[in-house]
DSSP file (Angstrom, degrees, kcal/mol; ACC not computed):
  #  RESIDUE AA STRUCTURE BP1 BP2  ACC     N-H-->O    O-->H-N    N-H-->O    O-->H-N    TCO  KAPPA ALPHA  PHI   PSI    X-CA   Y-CA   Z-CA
    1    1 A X              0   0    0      0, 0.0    63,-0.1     0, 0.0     2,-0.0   0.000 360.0 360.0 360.0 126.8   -3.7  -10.8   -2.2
    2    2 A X        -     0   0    0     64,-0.1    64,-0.2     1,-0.0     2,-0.2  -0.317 360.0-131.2 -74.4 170.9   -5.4   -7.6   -2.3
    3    3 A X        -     0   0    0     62,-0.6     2,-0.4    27,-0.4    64,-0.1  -0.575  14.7-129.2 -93.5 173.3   -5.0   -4.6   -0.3
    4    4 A X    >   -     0   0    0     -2,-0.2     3,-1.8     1,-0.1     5,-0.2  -0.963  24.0-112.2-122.9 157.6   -7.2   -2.5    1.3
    5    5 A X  T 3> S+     0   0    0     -2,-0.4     4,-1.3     1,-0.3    -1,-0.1   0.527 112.3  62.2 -58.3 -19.8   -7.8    1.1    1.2
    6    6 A X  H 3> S+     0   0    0      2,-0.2     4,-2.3     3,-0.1    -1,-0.3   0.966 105.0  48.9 -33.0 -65.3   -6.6    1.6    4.8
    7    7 A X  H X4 S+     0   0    0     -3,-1.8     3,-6.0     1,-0.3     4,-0.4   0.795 114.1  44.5 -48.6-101.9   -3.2    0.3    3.8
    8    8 A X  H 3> S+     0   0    0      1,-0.3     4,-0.7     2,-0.2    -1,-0.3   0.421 108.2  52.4  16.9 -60.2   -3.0    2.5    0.9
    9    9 A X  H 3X S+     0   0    0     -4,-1.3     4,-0.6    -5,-0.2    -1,-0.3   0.643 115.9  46.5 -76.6 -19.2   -4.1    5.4    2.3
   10   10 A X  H << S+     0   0    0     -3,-6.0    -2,-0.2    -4,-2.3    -1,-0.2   0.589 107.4  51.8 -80.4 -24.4   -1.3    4.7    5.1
   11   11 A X  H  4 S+     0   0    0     -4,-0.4     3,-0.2    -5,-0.2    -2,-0.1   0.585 112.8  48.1 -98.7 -18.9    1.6    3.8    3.0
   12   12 A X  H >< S+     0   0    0     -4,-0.7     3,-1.2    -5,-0.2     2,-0.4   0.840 115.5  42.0 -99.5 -37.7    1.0    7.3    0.9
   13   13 A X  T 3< S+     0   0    0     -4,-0.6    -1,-0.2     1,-0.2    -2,-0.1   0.122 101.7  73.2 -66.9  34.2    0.6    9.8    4.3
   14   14 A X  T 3  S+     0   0    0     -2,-0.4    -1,-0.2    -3,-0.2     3,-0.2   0.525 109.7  18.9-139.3 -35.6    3.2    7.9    5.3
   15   15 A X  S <  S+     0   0    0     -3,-1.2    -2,-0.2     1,-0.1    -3,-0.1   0.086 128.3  49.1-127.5  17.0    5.7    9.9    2.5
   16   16 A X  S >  S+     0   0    0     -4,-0.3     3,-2.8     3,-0.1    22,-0.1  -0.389  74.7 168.2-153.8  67.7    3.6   12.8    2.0
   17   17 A X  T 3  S+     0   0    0      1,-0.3    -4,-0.1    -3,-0.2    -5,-0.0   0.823  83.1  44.6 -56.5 -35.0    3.1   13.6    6.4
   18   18 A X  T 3  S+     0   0    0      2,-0.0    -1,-0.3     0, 0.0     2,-0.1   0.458  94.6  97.5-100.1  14.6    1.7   16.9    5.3
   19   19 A X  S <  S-     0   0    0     -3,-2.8     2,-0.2    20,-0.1    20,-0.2  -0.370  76.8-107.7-109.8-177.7   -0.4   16.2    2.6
   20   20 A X  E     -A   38   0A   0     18,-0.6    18,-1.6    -2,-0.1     2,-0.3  -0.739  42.9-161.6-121.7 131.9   -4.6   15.7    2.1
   21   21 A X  E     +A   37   0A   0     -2,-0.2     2,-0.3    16,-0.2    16,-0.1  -0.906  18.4 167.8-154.4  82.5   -4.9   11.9    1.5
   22   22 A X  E     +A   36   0A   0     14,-0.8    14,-0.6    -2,-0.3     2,-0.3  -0.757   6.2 179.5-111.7 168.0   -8.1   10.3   -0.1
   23   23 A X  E     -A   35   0A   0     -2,-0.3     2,-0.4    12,-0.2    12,-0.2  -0.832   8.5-162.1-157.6 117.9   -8.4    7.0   -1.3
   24   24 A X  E     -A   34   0A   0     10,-1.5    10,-0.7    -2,-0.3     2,-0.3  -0.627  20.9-135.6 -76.6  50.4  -11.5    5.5   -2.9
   25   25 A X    >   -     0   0    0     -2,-0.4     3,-0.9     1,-0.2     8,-0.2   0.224  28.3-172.4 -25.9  76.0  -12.6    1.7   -3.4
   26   26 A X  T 3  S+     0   0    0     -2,-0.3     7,-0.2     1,-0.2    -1,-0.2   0.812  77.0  15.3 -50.8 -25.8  -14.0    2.1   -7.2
   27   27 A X  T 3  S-     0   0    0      5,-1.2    -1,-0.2    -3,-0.1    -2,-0.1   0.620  98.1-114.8-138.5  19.1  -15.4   -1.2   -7.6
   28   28 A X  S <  S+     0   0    0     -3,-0.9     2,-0.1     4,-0.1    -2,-0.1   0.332  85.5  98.3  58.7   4.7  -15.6   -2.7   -4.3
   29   29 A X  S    S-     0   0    0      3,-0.2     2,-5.1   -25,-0.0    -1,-0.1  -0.435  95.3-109.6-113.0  52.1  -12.9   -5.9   -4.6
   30   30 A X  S    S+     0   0    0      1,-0.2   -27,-0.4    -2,-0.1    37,-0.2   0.294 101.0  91.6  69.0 -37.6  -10.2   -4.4   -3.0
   31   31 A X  S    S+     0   0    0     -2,-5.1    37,-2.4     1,-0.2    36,-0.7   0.919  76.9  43.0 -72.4 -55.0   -8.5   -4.3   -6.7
   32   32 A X  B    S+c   68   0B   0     35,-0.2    -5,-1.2    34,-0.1     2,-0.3  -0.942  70.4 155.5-123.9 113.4   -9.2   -1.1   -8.4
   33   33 A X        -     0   0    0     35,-0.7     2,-0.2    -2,-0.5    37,-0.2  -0.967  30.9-135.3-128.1 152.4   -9.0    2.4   -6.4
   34   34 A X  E     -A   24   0A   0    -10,-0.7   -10,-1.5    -2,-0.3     2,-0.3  -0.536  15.2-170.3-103.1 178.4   -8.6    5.9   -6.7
   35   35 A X  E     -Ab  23  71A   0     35,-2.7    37,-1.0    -2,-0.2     2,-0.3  -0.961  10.0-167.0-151.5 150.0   -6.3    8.6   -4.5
   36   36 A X  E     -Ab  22  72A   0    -14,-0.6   -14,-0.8    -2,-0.3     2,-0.4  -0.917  14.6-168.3-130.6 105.9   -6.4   11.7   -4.8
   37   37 A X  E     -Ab  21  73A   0     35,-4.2    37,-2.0    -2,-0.3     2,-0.5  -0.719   8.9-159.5-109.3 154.0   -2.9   13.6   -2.7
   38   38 A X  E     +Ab  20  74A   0    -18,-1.6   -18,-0.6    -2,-0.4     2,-0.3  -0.999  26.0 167.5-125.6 105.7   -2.7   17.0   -2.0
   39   39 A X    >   -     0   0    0     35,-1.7     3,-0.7    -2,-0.5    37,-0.2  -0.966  50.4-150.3-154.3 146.2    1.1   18.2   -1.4
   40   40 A X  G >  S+     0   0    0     -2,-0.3     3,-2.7     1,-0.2    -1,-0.1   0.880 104.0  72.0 -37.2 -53.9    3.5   21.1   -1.0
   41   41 A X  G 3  S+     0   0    0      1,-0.3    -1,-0.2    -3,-0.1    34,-0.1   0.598  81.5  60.1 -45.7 -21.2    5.8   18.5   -2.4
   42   42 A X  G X  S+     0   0    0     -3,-0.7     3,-1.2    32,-0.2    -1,-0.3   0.257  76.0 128.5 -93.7   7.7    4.5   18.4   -5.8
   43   43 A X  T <  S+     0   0    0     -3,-2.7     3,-0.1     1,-0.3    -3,-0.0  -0.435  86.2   3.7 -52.9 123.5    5.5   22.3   -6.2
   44   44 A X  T 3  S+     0   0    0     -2,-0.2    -1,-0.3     1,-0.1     2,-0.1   0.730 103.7 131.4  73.1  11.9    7.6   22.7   -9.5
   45   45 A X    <   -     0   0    0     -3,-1.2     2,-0.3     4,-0.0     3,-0.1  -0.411  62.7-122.8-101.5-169.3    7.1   18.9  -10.3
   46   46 A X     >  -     0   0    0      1,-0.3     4,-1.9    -2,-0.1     5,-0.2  -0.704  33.5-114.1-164.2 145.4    5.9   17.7  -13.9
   47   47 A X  H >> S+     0   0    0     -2,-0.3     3,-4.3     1,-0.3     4,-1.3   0.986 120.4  62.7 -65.2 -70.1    2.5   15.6  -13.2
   48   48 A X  H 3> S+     0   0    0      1,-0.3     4,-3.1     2,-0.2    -1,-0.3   0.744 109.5  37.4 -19.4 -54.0    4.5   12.6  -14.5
   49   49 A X  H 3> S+     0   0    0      1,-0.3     4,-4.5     2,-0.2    -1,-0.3   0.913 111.2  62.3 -68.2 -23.3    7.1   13.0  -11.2
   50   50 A X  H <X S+     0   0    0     -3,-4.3     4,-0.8    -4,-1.9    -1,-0.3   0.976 114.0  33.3 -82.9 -53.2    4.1   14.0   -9.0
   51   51 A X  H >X S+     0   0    0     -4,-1.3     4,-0.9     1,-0.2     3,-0.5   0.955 114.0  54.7 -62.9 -45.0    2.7   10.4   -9.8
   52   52 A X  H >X S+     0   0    0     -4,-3.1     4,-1.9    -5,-0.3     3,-1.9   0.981 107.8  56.7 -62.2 -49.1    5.9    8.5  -10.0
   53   53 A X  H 3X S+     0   0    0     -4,-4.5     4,-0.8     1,-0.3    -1,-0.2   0.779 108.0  43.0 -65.7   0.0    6.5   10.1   -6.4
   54   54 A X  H <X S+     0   0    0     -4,-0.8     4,-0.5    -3,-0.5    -1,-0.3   0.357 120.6  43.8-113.9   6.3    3.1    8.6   -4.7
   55   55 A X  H <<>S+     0   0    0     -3,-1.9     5,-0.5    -4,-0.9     7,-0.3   0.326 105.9  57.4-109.1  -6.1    3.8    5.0   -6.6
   56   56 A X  H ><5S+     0   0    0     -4,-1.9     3,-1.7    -5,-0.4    -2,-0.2   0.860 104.6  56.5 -69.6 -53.9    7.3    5.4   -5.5
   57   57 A X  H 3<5S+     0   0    0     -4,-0.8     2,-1.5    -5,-0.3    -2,-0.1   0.974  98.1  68.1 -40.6 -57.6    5.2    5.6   -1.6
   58   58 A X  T ><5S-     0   0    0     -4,-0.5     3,-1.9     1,-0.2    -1,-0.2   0.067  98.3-135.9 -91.7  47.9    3.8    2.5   -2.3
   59   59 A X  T < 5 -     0   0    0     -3,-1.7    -1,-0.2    -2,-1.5    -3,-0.1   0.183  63.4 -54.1  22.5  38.8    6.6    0.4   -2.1
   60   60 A X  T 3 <S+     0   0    0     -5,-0.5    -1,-0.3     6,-0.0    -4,-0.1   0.581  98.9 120.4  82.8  41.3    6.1   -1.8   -5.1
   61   61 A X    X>> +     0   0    0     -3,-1.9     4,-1.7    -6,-0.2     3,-1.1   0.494  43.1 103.7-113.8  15.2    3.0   -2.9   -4.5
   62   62 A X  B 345S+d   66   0C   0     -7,-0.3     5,-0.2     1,-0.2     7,-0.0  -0.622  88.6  19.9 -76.4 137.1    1.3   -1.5   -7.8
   63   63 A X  T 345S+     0   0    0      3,-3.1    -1,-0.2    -2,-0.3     4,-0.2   0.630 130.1  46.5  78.6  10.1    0.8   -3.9  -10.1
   64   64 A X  T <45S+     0   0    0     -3,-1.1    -2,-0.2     2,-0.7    -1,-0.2   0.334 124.9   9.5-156.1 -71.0    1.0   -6.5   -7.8
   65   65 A X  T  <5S+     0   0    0     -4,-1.7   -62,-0.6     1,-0.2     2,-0.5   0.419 130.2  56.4-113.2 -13.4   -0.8   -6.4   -4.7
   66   66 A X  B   <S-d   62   0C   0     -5,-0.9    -3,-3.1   -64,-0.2    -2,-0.7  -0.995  71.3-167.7-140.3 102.6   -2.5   -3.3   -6.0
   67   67 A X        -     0   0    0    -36,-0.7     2,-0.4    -2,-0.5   -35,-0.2   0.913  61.7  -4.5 -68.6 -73.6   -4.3   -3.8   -9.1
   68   68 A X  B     -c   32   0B   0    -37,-2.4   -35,-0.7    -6,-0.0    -1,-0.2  -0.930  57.2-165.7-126.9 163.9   -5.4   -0.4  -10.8
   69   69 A X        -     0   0    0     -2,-0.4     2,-0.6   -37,-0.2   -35,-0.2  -0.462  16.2-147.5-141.7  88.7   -5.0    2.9   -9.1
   70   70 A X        -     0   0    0    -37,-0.2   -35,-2.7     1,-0.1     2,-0.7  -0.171  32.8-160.0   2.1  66.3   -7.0    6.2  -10.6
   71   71 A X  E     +b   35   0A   0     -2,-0.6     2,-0.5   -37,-0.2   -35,-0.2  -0.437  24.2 167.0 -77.9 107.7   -4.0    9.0   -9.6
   72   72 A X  E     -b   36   0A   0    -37,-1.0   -35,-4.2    -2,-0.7     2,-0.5  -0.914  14.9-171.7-140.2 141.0   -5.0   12.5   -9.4
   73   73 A X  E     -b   37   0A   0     -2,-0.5     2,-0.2   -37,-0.2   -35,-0.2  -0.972   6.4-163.6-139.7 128.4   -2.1   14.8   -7.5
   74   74 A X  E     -b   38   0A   0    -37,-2.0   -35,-1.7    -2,-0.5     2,-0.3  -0.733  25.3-130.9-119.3 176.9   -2.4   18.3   -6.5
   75   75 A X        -     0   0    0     -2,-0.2     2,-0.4   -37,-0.2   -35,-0.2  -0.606  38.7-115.4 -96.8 155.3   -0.8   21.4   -5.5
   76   76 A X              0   0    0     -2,-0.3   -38,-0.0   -37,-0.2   -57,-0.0  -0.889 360.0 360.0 -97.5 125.0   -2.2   23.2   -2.2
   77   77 A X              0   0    0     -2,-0.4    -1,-0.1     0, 0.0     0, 0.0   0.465 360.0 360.0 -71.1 360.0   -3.6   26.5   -3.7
């Protein structure tokens, strides 16, 4: 079953309470979206950990209930 971008968008503010939180439907079926976070947290982090901590949020449902996800993670200027 797929998710939808609510969920998503819930499950990632949800471990980053102070970050900027977008989430896109790219192709309309629920399958393939993009995110874009904005967090403090991601200060001093290596892109790689800065992703692995936002699929870490979403509590193993990439690659299974969550099809593709389009990751772009920032720093707050």
């Amino acid at each position: 079953m797929a998710m939808v971008g609510s969920e998503i968008e819930r499950l990632i503010k949800d471990a980053f309470p102070e970050g900027h939180v977008v989430v896109v439907d790219l192709a309309g079926d629920g399958d393939h979206f993009a995110a874009r976070v904005t967090s403090e947290q991601f200060r001093g982090k290596s892109r790689v950990q800065q992703h692995k901590m936002v699929y870490d949020a979403l509590q193993g449902h990439m690659g299974g209930a969550l099809h593709a996800l389009a990751l772009e993670t920032l720093v707050p200027a």
